[in-house]
Structures are given as C-alpha cells and as structure tokens.
NUDODREN-739924 format. One line per 4 residues: number of its first residue (from 0); their letters; for each residue y, x, z of C-alpha. Coordinates in nm, 4 decimals, always signed. Each point is the difference from the previous one (the first is absolute). Layout:
NUDODREN-739924
NUM) a) Y/X/Z; ... $
//
This chain:
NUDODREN-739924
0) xxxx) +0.0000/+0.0000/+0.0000; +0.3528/+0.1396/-0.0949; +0.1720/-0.0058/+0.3631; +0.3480/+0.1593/+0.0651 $
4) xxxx) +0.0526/+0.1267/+0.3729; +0.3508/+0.0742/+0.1248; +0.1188/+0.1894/+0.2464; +0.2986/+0.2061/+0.1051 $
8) xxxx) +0.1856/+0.0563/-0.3434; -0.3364/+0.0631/-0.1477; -0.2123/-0.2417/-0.2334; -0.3828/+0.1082/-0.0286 $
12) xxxx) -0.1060/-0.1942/-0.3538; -0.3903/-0.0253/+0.0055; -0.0292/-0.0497/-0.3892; +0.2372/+0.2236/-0.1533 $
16) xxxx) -0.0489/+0.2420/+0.2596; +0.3245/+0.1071/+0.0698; +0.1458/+0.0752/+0.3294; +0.3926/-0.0782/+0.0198 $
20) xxxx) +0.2890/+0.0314/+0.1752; +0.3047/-0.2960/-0.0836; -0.0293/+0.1180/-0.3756; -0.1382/+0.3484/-0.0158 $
24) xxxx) -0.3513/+0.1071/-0.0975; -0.1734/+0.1637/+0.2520; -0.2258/+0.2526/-0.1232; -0.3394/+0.0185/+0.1858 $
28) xxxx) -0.3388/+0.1524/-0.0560; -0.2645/-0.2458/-0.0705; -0.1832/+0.0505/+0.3030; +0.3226/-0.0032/+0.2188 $
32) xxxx) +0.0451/-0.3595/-0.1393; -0.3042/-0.1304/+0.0932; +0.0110/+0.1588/+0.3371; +0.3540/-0.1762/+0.0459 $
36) xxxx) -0.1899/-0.3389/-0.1517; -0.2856/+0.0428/+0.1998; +0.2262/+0.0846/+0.3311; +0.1951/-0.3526/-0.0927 $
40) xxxx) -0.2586/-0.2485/-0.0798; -0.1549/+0.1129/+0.3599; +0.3330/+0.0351/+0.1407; -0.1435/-0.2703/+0.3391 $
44) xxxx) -0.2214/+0.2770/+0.1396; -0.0688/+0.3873/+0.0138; -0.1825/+0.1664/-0.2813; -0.2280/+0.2761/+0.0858 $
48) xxxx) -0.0186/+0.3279/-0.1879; -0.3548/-0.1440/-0.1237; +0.1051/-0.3324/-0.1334; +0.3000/+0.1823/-0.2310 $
52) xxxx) -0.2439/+0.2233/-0.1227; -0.2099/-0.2877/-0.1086; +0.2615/-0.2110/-0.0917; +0.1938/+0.2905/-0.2214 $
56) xxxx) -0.2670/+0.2384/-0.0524; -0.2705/-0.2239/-0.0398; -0.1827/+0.2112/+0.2214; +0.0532/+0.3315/-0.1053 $
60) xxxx) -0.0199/+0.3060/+0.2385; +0.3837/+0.0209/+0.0421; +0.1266/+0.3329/+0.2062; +0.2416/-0.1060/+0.3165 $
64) xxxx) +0.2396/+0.2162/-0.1608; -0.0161/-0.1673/-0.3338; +0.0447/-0.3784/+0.2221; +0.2766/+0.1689/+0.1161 $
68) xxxx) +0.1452/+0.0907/-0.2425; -0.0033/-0.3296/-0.1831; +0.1041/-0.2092/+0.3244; +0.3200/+0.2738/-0.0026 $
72) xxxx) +0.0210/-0.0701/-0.3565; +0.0315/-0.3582/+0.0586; +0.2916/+0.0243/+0.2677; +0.2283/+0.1892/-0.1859 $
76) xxxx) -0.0514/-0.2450/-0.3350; +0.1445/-0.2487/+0.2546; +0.2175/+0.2123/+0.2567; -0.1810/+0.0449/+0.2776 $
80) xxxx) -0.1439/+0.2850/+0.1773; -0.2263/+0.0912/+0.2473; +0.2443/+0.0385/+0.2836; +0.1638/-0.3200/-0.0780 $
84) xxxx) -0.3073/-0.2218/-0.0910; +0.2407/-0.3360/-0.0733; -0.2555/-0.1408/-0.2831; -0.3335/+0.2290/+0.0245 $
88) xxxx) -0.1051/+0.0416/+0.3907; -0.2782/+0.2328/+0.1055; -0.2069/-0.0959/+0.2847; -0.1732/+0.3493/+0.1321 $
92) xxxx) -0.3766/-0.0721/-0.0563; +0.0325/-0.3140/-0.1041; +0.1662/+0.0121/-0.3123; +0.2986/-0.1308/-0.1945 $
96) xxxx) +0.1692/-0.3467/-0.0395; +0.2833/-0.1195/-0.1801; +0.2112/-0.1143/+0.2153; +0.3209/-0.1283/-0.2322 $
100) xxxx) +0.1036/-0.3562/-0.0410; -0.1536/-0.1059/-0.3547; +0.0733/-0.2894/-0.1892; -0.2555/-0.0806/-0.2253 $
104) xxxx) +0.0038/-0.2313/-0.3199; -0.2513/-0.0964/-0.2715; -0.0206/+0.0053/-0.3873; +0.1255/-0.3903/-0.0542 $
108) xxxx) +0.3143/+0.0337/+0.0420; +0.0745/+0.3388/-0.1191; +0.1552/+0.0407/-0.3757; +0.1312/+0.3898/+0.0026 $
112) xxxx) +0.3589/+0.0499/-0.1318; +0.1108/+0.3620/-0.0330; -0.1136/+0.1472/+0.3662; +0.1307/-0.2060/+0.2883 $
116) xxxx) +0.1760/-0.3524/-0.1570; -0.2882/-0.2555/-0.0467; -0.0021/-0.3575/-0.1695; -0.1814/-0.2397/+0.2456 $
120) xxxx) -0.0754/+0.2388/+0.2709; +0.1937/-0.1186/+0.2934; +0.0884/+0.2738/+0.2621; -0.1628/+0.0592/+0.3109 $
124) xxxx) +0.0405/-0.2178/+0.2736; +0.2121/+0.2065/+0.3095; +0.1600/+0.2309/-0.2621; +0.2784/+0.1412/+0.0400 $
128) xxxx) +0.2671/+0.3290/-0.0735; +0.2477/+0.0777/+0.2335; +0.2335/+0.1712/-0.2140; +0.2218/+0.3013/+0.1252 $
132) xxxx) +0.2440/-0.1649/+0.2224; +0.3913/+0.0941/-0.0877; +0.2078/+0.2132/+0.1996; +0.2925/-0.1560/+0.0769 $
136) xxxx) +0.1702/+0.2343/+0.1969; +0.2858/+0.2293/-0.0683; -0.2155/+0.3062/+0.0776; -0.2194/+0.0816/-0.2696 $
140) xxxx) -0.2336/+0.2107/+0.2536; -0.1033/-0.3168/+0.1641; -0.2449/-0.0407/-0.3485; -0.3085/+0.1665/+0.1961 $
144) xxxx) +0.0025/-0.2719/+0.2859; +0.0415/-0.3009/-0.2702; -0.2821/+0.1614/-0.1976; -0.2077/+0.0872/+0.3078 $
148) xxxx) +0.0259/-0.3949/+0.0833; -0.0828/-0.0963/-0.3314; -0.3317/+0.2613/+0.0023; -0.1121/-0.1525/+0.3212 $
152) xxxx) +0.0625/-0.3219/-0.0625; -0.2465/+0.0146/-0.3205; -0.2470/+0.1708/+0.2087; +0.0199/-0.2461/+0.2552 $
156) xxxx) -0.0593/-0.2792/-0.2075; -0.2811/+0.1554/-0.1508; -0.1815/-0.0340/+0.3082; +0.0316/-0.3982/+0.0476 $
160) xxxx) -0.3564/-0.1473/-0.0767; -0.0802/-0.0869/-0.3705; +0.3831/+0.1373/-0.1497; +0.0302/+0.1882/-0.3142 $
164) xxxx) +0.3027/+0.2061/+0.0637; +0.1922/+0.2323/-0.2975; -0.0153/+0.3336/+0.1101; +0.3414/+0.1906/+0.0966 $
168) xxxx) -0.0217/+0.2439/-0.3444; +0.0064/-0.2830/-0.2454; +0.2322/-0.1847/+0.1958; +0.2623/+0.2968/+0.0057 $
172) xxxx) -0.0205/+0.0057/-0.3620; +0.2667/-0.3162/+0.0152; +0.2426/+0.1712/+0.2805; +0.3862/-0.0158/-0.0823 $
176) xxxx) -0.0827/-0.2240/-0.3053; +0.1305/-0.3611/-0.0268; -0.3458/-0.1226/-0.0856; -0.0897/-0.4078/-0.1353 $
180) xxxx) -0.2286/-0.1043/+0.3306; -0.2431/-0.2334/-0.2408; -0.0159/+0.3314/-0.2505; -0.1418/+0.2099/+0.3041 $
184) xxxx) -0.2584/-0.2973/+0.0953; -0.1088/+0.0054/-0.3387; -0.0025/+0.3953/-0.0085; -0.2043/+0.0221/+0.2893 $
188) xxxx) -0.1815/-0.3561/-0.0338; +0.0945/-0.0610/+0.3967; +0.1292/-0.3498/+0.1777; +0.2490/+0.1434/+0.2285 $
192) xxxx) +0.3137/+0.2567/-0.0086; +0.1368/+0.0795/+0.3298; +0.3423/+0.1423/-0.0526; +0.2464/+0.1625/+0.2646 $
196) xxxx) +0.3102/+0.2324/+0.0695; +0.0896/+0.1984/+0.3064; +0.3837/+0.0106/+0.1101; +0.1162/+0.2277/+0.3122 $
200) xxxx) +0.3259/-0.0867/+0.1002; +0.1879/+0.2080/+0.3373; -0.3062/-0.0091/+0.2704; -0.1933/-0.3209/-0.1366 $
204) xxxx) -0.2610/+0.0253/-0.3104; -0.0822/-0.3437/-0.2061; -0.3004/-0.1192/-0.1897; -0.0039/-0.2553/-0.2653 $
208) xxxx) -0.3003/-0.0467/-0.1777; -0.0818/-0.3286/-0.2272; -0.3726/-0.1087/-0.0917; -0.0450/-0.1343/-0.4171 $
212) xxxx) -0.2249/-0.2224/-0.1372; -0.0522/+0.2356/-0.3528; -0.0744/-0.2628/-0.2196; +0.2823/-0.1993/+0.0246 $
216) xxxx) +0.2337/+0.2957/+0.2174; +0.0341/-0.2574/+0.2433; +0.1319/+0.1109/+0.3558; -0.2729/-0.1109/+0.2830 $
220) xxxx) +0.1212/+0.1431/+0.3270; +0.2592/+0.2346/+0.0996; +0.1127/+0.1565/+0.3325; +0.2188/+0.2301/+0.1382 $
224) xxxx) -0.0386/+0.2984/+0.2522; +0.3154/+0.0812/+0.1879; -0.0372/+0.3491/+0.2825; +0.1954/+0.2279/+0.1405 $
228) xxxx) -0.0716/+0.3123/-0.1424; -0.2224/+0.2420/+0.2539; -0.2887/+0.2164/-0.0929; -0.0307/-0.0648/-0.3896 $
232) xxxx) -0.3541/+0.0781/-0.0275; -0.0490/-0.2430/+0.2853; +0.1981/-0.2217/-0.1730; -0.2024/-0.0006/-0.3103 $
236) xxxx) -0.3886/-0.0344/+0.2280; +0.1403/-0.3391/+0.1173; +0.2217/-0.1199/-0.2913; -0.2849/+0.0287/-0.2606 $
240) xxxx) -0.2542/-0.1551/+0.3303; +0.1632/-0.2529/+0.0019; +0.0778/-0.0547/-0.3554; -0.3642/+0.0241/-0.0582 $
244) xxxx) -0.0778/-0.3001/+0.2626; +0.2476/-0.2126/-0.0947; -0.0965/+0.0453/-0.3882; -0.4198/-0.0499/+0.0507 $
248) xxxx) +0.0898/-0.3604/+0.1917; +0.2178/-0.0667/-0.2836; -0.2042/+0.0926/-0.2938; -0.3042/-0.2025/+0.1811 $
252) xxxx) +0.1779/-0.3014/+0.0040; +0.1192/+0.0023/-0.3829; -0.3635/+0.0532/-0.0650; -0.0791/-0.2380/+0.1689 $
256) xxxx) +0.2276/-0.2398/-0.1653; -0.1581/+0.1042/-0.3279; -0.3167/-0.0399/+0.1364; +0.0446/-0.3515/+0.0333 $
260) xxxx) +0.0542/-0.0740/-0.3376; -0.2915/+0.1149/-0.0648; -0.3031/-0.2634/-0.1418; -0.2814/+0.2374/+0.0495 $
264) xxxx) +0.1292/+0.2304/+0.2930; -0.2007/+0.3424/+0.0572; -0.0720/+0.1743/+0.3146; +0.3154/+0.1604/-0.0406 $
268) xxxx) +0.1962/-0.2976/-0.0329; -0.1453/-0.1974/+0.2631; +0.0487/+0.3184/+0.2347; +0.3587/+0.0170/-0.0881 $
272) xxxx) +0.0063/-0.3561/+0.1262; -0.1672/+0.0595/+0.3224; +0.2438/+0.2877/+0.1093; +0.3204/-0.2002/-0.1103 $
276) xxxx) -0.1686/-0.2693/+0.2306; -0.0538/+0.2165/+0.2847; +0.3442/+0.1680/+0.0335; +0.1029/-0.3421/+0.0463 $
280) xxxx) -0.2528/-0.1475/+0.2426; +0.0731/-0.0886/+0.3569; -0.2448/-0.2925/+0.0538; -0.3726/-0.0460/-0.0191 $
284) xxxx) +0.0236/-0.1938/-0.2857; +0.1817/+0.2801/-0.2183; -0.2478/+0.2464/+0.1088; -0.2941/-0.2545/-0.1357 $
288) xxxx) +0.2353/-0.0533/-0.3345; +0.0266/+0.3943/-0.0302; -0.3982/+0.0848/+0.1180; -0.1010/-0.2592/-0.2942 $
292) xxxx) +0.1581/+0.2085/-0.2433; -0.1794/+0.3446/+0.0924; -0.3149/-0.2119/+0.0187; -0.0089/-0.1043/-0.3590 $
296) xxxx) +0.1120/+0.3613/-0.1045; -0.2863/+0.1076/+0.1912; -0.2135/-0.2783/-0.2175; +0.0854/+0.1734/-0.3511 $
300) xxxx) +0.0254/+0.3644/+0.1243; -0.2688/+0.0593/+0.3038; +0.1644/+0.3632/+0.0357; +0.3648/-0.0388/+0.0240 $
304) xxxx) +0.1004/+0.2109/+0.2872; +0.3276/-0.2153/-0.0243; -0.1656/-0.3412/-0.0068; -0.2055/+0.1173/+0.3471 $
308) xxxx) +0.3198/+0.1293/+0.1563; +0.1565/-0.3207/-0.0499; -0.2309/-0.1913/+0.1945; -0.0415/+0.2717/+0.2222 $
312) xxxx) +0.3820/-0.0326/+0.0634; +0.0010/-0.3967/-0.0010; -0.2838/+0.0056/+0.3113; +0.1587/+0.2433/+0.1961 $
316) xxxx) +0.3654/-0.1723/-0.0142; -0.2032/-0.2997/+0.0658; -0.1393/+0.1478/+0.3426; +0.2797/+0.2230/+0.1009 $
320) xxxx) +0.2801/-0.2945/-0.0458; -0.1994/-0.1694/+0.2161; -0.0501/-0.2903/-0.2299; -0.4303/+0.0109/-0.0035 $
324) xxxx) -0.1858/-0.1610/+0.2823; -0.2761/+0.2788/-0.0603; +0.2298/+0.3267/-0.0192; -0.3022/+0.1760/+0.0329 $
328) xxxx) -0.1738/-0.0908/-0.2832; +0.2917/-0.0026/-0.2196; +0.0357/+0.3861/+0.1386; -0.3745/+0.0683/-0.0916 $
332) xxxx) +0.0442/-0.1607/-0.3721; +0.3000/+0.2173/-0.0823; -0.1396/+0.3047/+0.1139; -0.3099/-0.0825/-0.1713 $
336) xxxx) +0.1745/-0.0113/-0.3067; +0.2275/+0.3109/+0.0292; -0.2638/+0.2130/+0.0778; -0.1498/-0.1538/-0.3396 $
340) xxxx) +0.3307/+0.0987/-0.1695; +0.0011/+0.3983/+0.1490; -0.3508/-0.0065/-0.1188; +0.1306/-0.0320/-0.3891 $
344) xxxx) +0.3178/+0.1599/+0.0469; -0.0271/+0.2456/+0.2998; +0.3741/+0.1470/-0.0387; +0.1687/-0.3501/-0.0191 $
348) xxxx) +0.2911/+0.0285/+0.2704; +0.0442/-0.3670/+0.0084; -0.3370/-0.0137/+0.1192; +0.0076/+0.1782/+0.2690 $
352) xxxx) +0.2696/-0.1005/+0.1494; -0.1373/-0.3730/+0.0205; -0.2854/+0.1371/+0.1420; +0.1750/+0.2106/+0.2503 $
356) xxxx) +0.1959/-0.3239/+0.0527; -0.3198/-0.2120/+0.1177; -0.1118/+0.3079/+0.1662; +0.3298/-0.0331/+0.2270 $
360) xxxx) -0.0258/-0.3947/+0.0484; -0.3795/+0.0168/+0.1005; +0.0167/+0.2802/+0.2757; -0.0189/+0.3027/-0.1448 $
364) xxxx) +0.3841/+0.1078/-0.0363; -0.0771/+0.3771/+0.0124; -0.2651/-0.0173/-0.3219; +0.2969/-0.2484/-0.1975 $
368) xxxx) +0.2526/+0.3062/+0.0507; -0.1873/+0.2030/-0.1568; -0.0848/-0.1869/-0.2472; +0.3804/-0.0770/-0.0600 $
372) xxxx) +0.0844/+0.3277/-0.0400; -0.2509/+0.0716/-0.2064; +0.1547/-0.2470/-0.1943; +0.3215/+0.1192/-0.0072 $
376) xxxx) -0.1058/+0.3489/-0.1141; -0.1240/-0.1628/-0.2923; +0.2951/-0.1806/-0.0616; +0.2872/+0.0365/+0.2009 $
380) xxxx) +0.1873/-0.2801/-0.0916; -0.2879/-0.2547/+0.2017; +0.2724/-0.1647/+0.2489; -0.2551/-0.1963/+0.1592 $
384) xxxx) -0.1595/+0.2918/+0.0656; +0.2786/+0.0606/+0.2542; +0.0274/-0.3188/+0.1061; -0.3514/-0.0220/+0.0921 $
388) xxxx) +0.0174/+0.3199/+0.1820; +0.2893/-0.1534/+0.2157; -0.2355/-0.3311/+0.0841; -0.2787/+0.2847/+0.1106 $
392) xxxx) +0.2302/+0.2111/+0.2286; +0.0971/-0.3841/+0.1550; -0.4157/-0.0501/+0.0568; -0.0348/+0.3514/+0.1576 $
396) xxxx) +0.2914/-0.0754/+0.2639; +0.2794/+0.1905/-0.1388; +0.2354/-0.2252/-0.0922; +0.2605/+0.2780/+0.0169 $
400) xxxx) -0.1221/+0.1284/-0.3636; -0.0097/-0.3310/-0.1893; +0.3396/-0.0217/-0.0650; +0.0103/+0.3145/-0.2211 $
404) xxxx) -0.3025/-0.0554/-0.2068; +0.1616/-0.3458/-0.0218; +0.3053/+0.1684/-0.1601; -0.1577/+0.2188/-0.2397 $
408) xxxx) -0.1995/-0.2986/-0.1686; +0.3480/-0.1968/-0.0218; +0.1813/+0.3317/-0.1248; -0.2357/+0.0085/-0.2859 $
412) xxxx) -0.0318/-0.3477/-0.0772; +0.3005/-0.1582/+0.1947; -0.0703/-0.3655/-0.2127; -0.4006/-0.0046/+0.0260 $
416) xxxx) -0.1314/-0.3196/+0.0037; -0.1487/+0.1728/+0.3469; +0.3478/+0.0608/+0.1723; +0.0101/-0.3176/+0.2230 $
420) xxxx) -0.3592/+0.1054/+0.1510; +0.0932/+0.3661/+0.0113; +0.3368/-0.1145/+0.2286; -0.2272/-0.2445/+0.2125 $
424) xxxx) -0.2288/+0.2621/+0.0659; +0.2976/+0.2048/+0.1290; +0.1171/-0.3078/+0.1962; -0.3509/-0.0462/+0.1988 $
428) xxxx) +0.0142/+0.3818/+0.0734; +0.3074/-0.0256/+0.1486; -0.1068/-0.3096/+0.2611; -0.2970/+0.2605/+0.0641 $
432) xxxx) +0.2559/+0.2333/+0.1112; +0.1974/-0.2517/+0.2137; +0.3296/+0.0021/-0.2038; +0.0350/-0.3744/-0.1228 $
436) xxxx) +0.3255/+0.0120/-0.1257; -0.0758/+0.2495/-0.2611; -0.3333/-0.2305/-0.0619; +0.2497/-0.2641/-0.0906 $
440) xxxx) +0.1556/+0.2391/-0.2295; -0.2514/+0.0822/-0.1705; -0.1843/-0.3137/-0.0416; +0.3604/-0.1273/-0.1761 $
444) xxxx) -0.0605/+0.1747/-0.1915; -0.3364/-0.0600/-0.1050; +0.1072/-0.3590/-0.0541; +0.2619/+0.0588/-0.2038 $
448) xxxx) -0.2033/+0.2062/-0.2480; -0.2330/-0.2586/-0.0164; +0.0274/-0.3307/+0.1635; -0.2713/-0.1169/-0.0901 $
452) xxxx) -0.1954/+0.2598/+0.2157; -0.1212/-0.1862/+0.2871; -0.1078/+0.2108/+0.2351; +0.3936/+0.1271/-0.0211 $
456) xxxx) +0.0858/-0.2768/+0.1651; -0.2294/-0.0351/+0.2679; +0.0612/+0.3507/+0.0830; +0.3570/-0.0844/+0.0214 $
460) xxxx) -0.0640/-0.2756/+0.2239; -0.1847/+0.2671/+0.2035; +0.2981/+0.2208/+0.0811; +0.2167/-0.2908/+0.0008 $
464) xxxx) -0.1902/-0.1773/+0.2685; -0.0515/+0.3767/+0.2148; +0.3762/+0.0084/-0.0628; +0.0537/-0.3396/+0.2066 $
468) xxxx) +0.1494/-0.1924/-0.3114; -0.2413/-0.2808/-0.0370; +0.2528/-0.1680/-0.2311; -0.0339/+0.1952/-0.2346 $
472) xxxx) -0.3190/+0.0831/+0.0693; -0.1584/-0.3461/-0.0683; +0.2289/+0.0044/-0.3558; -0.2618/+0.2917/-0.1033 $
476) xxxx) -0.2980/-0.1928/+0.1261; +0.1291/-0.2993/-0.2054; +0.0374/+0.2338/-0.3152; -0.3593/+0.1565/+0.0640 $
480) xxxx) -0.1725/-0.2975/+0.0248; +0.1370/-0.1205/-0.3182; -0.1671/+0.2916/-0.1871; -0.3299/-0.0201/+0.1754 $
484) xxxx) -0.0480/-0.2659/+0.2197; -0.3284/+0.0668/+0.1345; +0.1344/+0.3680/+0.1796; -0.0397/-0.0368/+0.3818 $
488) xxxx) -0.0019/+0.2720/+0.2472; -0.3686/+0.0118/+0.0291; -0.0456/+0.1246/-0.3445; +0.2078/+0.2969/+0.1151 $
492) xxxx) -0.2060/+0.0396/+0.3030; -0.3073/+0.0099/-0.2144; +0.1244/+0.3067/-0.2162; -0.0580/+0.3136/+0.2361 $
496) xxxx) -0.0140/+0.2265/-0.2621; -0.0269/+0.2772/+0.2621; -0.0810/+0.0621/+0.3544; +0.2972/+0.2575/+0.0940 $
500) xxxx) +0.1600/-0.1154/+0.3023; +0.3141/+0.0522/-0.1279; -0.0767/-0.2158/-0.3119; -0.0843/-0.3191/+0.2344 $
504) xxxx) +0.2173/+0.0231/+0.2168; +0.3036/-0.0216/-0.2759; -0.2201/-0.2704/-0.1543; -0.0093/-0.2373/+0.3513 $
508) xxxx) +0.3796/+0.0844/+0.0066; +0.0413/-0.1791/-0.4001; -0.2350/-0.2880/+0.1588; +0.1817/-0.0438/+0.2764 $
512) xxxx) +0.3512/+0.0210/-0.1937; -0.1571/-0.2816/-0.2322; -0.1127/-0.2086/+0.3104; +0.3807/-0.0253/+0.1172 $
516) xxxx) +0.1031/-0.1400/-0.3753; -0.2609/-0.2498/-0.0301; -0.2375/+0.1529/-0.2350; -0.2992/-0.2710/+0.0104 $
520) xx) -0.2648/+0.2122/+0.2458; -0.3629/-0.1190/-0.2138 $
//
C-alpha cells in the first residue's frame, strides 16, 4: 500500500521512495530507507537489533558496526543524532524505537503535484508552523530571544500527542518575508499557522501571537503576554510553556469542532471529541459524555494509547472529584488502563503523570512523585505534573510545600482547564495548616476560575464557617449544592487517602469548618 508518514518537516513516501524535507529530496541509501520505514511502521514499541535485521536484511549476518552505521545514517538524513535522539531513541539492550509524532495517510486520497502541494489530500489533523515570530523592538539584538521563542515553541508543539509540527529549518525559510498565510498551508499542506511578534518596551517585554485557520487564513484565537522584563532566558522557558498549553487546549477544541462534522468519525476524531469534552467537565454526567467518546475510539482502534488515556482520565476525575459512589473501583479501572497505555507507549509523559496522579489519590503519594517527575523529565511542560505533586506533599502532611508546586503548574499553564482544582488544593492545605483566612483566599479563587467547580465552594464554606461567618458561609453551601447535590460531609470522611496524622487532622478541621455552614452531614 502507498502510505505517506509525516513527521517533523520530513515526509517518508513509501512508493516513490523518497525521503523529504518541506520540498527537498532527501538522498538516502536504500537500506537506510527501509530501516527509517521499518523504524516507523513499528514506531508503538521497541525494535530489537534481531527484528531490523530481519525486517531490513532479511536475515542476513549484519556486523553491529554495519547496524550502526545505517541507524547513524538514518539520523542525520533526518537531523538527529545520537546525543540528541528527538526521532530515533536507543534503548541500551533493548533496542531502538521511533519515538517522533507521525501522521500517517493512505493512497486514496493522495494525487502528487510537484513535491509537497497535493489535489485531494487534506493536511494532517493537529498541523501546524509556527512561523519566526517578528521582532518588534528597537534593538535589533533582541532577534536571538524572538527566534529562540519561536525554536522552542515548534519543539514544544511537536511533543503534544498525535501533532505533525513543521520543523524550525523550513519554517525559517519564510523569516522577514510578507508571506500569503493560505500559500504557506498549501506549501506545507498543514491546517494551522501560528504567527507572533515580540516587542520590549523600557522594563516590560510583550507577546502577541495569533492562531490561522490556513485554508481560509482565518484568525482562531489570539492572546497577549504582557511581563516585566527579568531574566530573558527565564522569560522565554515560561513564555513559550505557556504558549504551548494554552495552544494544545485550543487546537483540541477546533478539532474537535471539525470532528463533529464528521459522518463517519475515526478514532481520531472521536478522541478529539472526548478531550474537548473533558476540559470542560465538572459533573458526572460530562465525564460519562466524554468516557463514551474514548470508548468508541477504543471500538475501531483497540491500541490507541490516546483512546485508553482518555478513559483512564475520565475514571480518575470521576473518583478524585468525588462524584463516584465506588472511588475505588473507578481508581482501579483507570490505573488498569494506564498501565495498558505505558505498556504500548512506555515514554508517554501524559501517562505517567495520570498514573502518578492515582498513585497520589489511592495512598501511595511518595510512588506518584516519582512518577510525576518522571513525567516532567520527559516533558517539562506537564503542569499537572506539578499540580499533582502539590496534592501529594498535602497527603504526606506538609502542607507548607503545596503552595509552590501549586504555583509552578499555574506559571506554566496559568488558564488550564485544571487551575480551579490546583487553587482548591492550595486552599485545603492551608486549613491543614490552621490559617483560614488565606484558605478563603485561595478557594476565591478557585471559584472564580471555575465556578462551576464544586468542591470550590464547599471548601470555601469550610474556611468561611472556621472563620465564624456563617453568612456567608451557608451562600457557598447553597452554590455547592447546586453543582452536586448529593455531596455531604460523610463522603469527605470516607476519602482518607492517607494515614499521616497531620493529613487527618487538617481533614477533621475542613469537616468541622463544613459542619458550622450547614453542609448536609450523610
């Protein structure tokens, strides 16, 4: 079958094998391409130095030197190397995986015009360029931080699940040129342009950056960053961070959109769906609507690490927002299926930090650190990561050191669908440590990131009614009970999610704070 895979800049063309990059010809040895083929089409696990030989050398006594060789070979046709290891990853005596995003597509739709424009071949879904962002200041020095943004940003991206993401050489090819945003989509057959400049003014830096729809160069989303100017290199780590975030929720949900429209939806589609779903769920019901979508991606594709995930993701929120009767088994189904997940895609950050997450909620806070940072090394943009790691230090009984994990999820993804749970989590750690009117503070907060968080507002009842202000108090109640009106304080009492003394004795303190607002006791 005549299958193209994409990834990075780079098209791999099974039938005219030709390896290329935007519109340039790679030129590869035979046996490099079919390594690199090979490498792709088994890109879900590790290959072993004996399967390649089989697979490429049909069996041939092959020297290690000569497999070397050809795996070098194959990393410089597509810029890597063996210190970086972005796209070709070995695994000491275990072998080598391809570990780049691919999007794949079949012969159907393909008609070939010159080498990258195509009649009928629509581009990859989550594909995007982030062209080089404009330097807007006086000071033409300030070019290597805008460029270093617009590098990181692209490699950034590239590491969202399932994106196709024009790599930083082919994109630079367009810098300081007024360039037609529909040409470029065509150029580089992609959905999405992000486009930005970079303006320092005195002691404050800003950040405008627009998202386009290429096919019609219509503008989907823009935002502005506004800082004070400190440590630039600092500046750029949480600048393109939180770029990054703010661009994967968006992207998901005009995917989604598209997905809907679809007659005959794909596992892709319907897992589009699902996600756009569950950045917006806050009730049972929404986590059902989202789960149902992962479930019949799961139906078409029985191995789609992001289809598993998503239920994985729709249990635990289920359990941990204390909206299941049987948290426990909702715990044991998610894990069940992340561990299914890590088992097809071992280095996937996302899943381990939802399993370090259910690791945290079911008692075992110190194993769910770890595996949050070992998240985070593979991806250092995981804010939940952080967040989680905040909820653990609460479990353990050191309240003290929630706050600042707390921080460093929000500073990297200060608009996360997350946030209001994040700031809650900061608001129970504070009751722990006896200083209520902070709690309040913080649990404000939650609420007015989300108000339809409902745990926010019990909380805030909490400190209100530890406070002695059962006025206002009973107004959260009232608020929380609209949201979910089966919460009571028993449910509460039935989470001990850890036996530190510290850790119960903050939680008697929330029960007792929701006792004196009138939160219903069973």
């Amino acid at each position: 079958m005549h299958l193209l895979y994409s990834f990075s800049d780079f098209t791999l063309d099974t039938e005219r094998r030709e390896l290329r990059q935007g519109v340039e010809t790679i030129s590869v040895a035979p046996q490099v391409f079919d390594l690199l083929n090979y490498l792709i089409r088994n890109r879900e696990r590790v290959v072993s130095k004996d399967e390649l030989i089989v697979g490429v050398w049909n069996g041939r006594i092959v020297s290690d030197a000569a497999l070397t060789t050809r795996i070098n070979g194959a990393r410089c046709a597509i810029g890597d190397s063996g210190e970086k290891q972005e796209l070709i990853k070995t695994l000491p005596r275990k072998g080598f995986r391809f570990v780049g995003a691919v999007q794949e597509a079949g012969s159907s739709a393909l008609e070939t015009v010159g080498s990258v424009e195509r009649t009928g071949h629509m581009p990859p879904r989550l594909s995007i360029v982030v062209l080089p962002f404009a330097n807007l200041s006086s000071d033409p020095e300030q070019d290597y931080f805008v460029d270093g943004v617009t590098e990181s940003l692209t490699t950034d991206l590239s590491r969202v699940s399932g994106s196709f993401v024009i790599g930083r050489h082919t994109a630079f090819t367009y810098k300081g040129k007024a360039v037609d945003l529909k040409q470029v989509g065509r150029e580089l057959n992609v959905r999405y342009v992000l486009e930005g400049s970079v303006q320092r003014r005195d002691n404050r830096l800003r950040v405008n950056v627009q998202l386009i729809g290429a096919e019609t160069a219509t503008q989907l989303w823009a935002d502005r960053f506004d800082k004070p100017v400190s440590d630039l290199f600092d500046m750029q780590d949480e600048i393109v961070s939180q770029l990054a975030n703010t661009l994967t929720a968006k992207l998901i949900a005009v995917e989604a959109r598209l997905a809907e429209r679809s007659m005959q939806p794909d596992a892709t589609d319907l897992i589009f769906q699902g996600k756009a779903c569950l950045y917006k769920a806050t009730t049972a019901k929404q986590l059902i609507q989202a789960r149902g979508f992962f479930e019949r991606a799961l139906d078409i594709d029985t191995r789609n690490v992001g289809a598993l995930l998503g239920i994985a993701v729709s249990d635990f929120r289920m359990a941990s927002s204390l909206l299941a009767d049987d948290r426990i088994a909702c715990f044991s189904a998610a894990e069940t299926k992340v561990i299914e997940a890590l088992s097809i895609a071992p280095d996937h950050s996302s899943a381990h930090m939802i399993l370090g997450s259910i690791c945290i909620y079911t008692n075992r806070a110190i194993q769910g650190i770890a595996e949050c940072e070992q998240a985070l090394r593979l991806d250092r943009n995981e804010a939940h990561a952080h967040g989680s790691i905040g909820l653990a230090k609460y479990y353990l009984g050191r309240p003290a050191e929630t706050q600042g994990h707390i921080l460093d999820a929000l500073r990297l993804s200060p608009r996360d669908s997350g946030a209001a749970a994040w700031m809650a989590v900061v608001g129970v750690a504070k009751i722990q440590l006896g200083v209520d009117a902070e709690a309040a503070g913080w649990l404000r907060r939650s609420i007015e990131a989300n108000r339809n968080f409902a745990f926010g507002h019990f909380g805030l009842a909490a400190a209100l009614g530890l406070l002695g202000a059962p006025d206002q108090a009973r107004v959260a109640v009232k608020a929380g009970l609209a949201l979910d009106p089966s919460f009571t304080i028993q449910r509460v009492l039935a989470t001990q999610l850890s036996d530190n003394p510290t850790y119960l004795a903050g939680r008697d303190r929330i029960c007792e704070g929701m006792r004196k607002a009138g939160v219903p006791e069973e």
